[in-house]
C-alpha positions, 0 to 999 in steps of 0.5 A, spaced: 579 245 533 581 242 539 582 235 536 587 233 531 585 234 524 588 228 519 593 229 514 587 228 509 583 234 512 589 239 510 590 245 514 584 248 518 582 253 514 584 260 517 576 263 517 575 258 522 581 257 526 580 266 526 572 264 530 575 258 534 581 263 537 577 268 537 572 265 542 577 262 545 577 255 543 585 253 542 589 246 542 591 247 548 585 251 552 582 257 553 588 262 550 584 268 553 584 264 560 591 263 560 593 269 558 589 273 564 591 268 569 599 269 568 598 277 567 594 276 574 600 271 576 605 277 574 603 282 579 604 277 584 611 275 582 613 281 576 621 278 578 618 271 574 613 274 569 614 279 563 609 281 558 613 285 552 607 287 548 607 288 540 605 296 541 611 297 545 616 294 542 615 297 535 614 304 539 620 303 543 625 297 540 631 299 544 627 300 551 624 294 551 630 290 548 633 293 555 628 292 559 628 284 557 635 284 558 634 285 565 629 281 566 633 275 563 638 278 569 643 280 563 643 288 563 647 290 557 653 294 559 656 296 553 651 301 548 654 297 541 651 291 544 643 294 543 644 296 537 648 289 534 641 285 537 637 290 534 641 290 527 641 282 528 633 281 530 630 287 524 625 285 519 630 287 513 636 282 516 632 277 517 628 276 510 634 277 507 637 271 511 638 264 507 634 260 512 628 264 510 629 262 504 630 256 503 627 254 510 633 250 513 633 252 520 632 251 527 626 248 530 622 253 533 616 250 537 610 256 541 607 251 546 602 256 550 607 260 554 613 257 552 618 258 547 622 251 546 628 251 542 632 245 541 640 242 538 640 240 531 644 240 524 643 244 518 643 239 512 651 241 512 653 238 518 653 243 522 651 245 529 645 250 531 640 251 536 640 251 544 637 248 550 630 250 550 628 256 555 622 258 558 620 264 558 614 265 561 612 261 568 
């Protein structure tokens, strides 16, 4: 998995990519290794590394949305404003979005850690998108 695979390849096939990860073989290393080794550097500098975890975001939407918000040195200062993020960000608007049905949107790209977003045009001309930010490191 950790080569490139040719257009004539197809896509890796998903059994195999499930093994591959799951023995800790990634295109850009040892997932597992990566992970441990920004969880151990979190300790260390908790003021610099976040881990949000799926459990806890289902659980608790509305804390750990606060939570990252303070990370991100933005606390909230008004309640409304949590609930417009989560309105904004549930899973019943955004499937419902246009850009989820014909996939025209931002370029979203997750490289081991870091979530890089970057300007663009939709196909009518308009502007999206921001300067990209890492988020963990």
């Amino acid at each position: 998995m950790n080569t490139t695979r040719t257009s004539g390849q197809g896509p890796f096939p998903i059994k195999e990519a499930f093994e591959s990860f799951s023995n800790g073989v990634h295109a850009f290393g040892p997932f597992h290794g990566h992970v441990l080794e920004y969880w151990k550097e979190r300790l260390k500098r908790p003021h610099k590394i976040l881990f949000l975890k799926y459990e806890e975001m289902k659980r608790d939407p509305r804390g750990q949305l606060k939570r990252l918000a303070s990370f991100l040195g933005r606390p909230f200062i008004e309640e409304k404003m949590i609930n417009k993020v989560l309105w904004r960000c549930s899973l019943e608007r955004l499937k419902n979005l246009e850009v989820n049905k014909n996939g025209i949107g931002p370029q979203v790209v997750l490289i081991s850690g870091l979530v890089l977003l970057w300007m663009g045009r939709t196909t009518s001309g308009r502007r999206w998108g921001s300067n990209s930010i890492k988020l963990l490191g």
